[in-house]
C-alpha positions as CSV (number, residue, x, y, z in Angstrom):
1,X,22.9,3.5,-0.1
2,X,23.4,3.8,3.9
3,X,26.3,2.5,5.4
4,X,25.1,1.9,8.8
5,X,21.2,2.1,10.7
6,X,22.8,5.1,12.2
7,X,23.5,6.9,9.0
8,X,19.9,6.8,8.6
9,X,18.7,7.7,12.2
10,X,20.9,10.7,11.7
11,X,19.8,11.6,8.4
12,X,16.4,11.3,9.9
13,X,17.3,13.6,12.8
14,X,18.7,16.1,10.9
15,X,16.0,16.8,8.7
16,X,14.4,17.1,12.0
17,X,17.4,19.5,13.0
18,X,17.7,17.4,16.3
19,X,21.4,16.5,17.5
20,X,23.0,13.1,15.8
21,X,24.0,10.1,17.5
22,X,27.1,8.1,18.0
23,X,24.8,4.5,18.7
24,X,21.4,3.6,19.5
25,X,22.1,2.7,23.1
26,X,24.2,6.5,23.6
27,X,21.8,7.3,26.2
28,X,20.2,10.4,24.5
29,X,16.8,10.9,23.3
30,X,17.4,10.9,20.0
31,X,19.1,6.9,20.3
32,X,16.7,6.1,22.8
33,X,13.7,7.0,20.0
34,X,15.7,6.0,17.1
35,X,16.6,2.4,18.8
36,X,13.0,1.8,19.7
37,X,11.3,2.8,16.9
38,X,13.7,1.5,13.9
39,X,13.1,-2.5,13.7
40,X,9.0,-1.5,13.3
41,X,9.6,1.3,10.9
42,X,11.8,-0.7,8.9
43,X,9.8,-4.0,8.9
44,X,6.8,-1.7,7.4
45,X,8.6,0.4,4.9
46,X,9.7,-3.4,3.3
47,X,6.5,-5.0,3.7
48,X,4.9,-1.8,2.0
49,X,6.2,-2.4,-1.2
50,X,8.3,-6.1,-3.2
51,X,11.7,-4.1,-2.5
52,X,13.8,-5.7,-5.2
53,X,16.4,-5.4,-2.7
54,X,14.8,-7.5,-0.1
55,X,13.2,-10.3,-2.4
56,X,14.2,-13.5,-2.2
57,X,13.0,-17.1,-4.1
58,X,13.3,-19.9,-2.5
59,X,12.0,-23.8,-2.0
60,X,9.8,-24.3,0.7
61,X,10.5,-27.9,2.5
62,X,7.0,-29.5,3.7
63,X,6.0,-29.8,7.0
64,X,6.1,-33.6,8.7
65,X,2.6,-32.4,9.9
66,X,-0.5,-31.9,7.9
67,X,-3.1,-29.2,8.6
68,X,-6.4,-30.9,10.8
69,X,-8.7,-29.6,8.0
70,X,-9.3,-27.9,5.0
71,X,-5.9,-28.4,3.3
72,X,-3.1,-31.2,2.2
73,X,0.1,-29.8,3.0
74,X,1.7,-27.3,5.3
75,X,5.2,-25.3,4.3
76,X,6.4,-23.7,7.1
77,X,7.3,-20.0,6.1
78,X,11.1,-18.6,6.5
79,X,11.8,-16.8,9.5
80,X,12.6,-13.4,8.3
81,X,9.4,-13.3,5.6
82,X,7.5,-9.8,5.7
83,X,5.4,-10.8,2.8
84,X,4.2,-13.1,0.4
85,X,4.3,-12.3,-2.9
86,X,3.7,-15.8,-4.9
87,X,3.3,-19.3,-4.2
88,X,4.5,-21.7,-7.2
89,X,3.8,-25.3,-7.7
90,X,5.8,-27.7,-9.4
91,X,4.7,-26.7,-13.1
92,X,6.0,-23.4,-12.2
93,X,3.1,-22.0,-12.2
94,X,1.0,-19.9,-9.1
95,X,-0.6,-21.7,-6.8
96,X,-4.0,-19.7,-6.9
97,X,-5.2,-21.4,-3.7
98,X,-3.2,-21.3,-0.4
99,X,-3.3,-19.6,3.2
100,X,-1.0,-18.3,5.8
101,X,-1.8,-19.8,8.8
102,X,0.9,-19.5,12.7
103,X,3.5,-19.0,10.3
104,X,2.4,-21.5,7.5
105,X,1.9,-21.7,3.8
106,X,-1.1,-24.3,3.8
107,X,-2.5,-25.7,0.4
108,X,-3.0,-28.9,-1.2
109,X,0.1,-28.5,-3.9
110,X,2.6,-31.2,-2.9
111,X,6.4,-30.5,-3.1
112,X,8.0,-28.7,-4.3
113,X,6.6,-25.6,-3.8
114,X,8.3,-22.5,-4.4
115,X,8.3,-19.3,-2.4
116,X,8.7,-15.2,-3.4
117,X,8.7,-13.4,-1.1
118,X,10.2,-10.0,1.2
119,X,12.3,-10.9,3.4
120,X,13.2,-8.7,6.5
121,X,16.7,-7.2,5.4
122,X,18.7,-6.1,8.4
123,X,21.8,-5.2,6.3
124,X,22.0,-1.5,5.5
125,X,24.2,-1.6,3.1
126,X,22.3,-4.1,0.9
127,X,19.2,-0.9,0.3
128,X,18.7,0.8,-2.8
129,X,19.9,4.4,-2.2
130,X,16.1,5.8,-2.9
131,X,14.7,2.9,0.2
132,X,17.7,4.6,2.2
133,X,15.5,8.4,1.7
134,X,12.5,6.6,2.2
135,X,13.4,4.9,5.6
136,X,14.8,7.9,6.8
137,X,11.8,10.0,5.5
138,X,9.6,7.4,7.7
139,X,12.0,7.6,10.7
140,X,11.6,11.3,10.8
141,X,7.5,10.7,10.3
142,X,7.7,8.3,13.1
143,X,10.0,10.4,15.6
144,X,8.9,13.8,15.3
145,X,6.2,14.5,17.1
146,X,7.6,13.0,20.2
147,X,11.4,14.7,19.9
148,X,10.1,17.9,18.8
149,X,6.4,18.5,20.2
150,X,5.7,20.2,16.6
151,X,2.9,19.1,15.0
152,X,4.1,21.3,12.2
153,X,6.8,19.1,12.2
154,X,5.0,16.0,12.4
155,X,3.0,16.8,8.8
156,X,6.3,18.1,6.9
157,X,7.8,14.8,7.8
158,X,4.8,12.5,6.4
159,X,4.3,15.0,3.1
160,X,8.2,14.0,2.7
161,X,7.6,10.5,3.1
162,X,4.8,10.1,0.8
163,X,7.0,12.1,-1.9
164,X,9.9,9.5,-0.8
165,X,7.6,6.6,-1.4
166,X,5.9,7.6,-4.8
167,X,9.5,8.0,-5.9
168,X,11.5,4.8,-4.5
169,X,8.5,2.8,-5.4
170,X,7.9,4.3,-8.8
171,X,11.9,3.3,-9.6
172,X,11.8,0.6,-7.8
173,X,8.8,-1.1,-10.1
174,X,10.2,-0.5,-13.5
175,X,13.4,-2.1,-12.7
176,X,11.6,-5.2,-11.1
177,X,11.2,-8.5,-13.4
178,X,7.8,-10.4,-13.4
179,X,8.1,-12.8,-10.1
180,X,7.0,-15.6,-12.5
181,X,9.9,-15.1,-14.4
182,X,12.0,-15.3,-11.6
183,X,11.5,-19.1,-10.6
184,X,13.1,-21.9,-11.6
185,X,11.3,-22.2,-15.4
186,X,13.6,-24.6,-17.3
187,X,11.6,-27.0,-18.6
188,X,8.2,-25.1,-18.0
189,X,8.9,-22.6,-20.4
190,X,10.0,-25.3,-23.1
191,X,6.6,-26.9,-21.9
192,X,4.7,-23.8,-22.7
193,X,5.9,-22.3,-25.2
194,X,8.6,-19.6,-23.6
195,X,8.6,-17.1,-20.8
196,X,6.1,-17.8,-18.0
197,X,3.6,-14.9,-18.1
């Protein structure tokens, strides 16, 4: 795993074999690329893929306002969600009908209502060593045409990323547990018989 967002720009840069940086904000080319282009490339490298590392379960709280139309109940998402990956109802089981709408889970499920979800994970240290290759891997993609003028350079850098991605994801997956399995199941599971799904 990285230690720091700049281990990873200058992993990225070296594979690029462009100088490293000390910070994002050093003045040079390199941080000035780096510091512009990392929040995006990391928000889409998690949202790509349900990152056990930046998964997280949690209880909506209902909105004091209803939707106009078309649905019962508004949950007003968490601030740092990249994606959804279930909605669960009180039974514990998915909510098969629901939309995001301006930063809203709308559907007519009353609480509670449960959320999985990626969440946007700004703390290096907390990524899986194999997302650490992949964001750098994506950096590099992101950066190299622009830093080196190499087109050559460009299309080594995405060929890496797609082999980082395959892999990360690949590992990633078989070490992930159902997400149904993940919320609260006490009772439901008595209910119906053991594990959800």
């Amino acid at each position: 795993m990285a230690t720091s967002v700049i281990e990873i720009c200058n992993n990225a840069l070296q594979s690029l074999k462009a100088e490293r940086i000390m910070s994002l904000t050093d003045g040079t080319e390199s941080a000035d690329l780096c510091n512009q282009v990392w929040p995006s490339v990391r928000d889409a490298v998690l949202r790509s893929h349900p990152w056990n590392c930046a998964t997280k379960l949690l209880q909506l709280q209902q909105s004091s306002t209803t939707p106009a139309w078309k649905w019962d109940y508004a949950y007003p998402l968490p601030a740092d969600c990249l994606r959804i990956l279930e909605v669960v109802g009180e039974d514990e089981l998915p909510v098969s009908d629901w939309e995001q709408m301006n930063g809203d889970i709308l559907c007519d499920e009353d609480s509670p209502v449960y959320l999985a979800y990626v969440r946007r994970e700004e703390d290096p240290t907390k990524y899986d060593a194999l997302l650490c290759k992949v964001f750098e891997a994506a950096l590099a993609a992101e950066i190299a045409f622009p830093l080196t003028a190499s087109v050559t350079a460009r299309q080594t850098a995405e060929g890496l990323l797609e082999k980082r991605m395959r892999e990360a994801r690949g590992v990633d997956a078989r070490q992930a547990a159902k997400v149904q399995q993940l919320v609260p199941s006490s009772w439901a599971a008595a209910k119906y018989g053991g594990t959800l799904r």
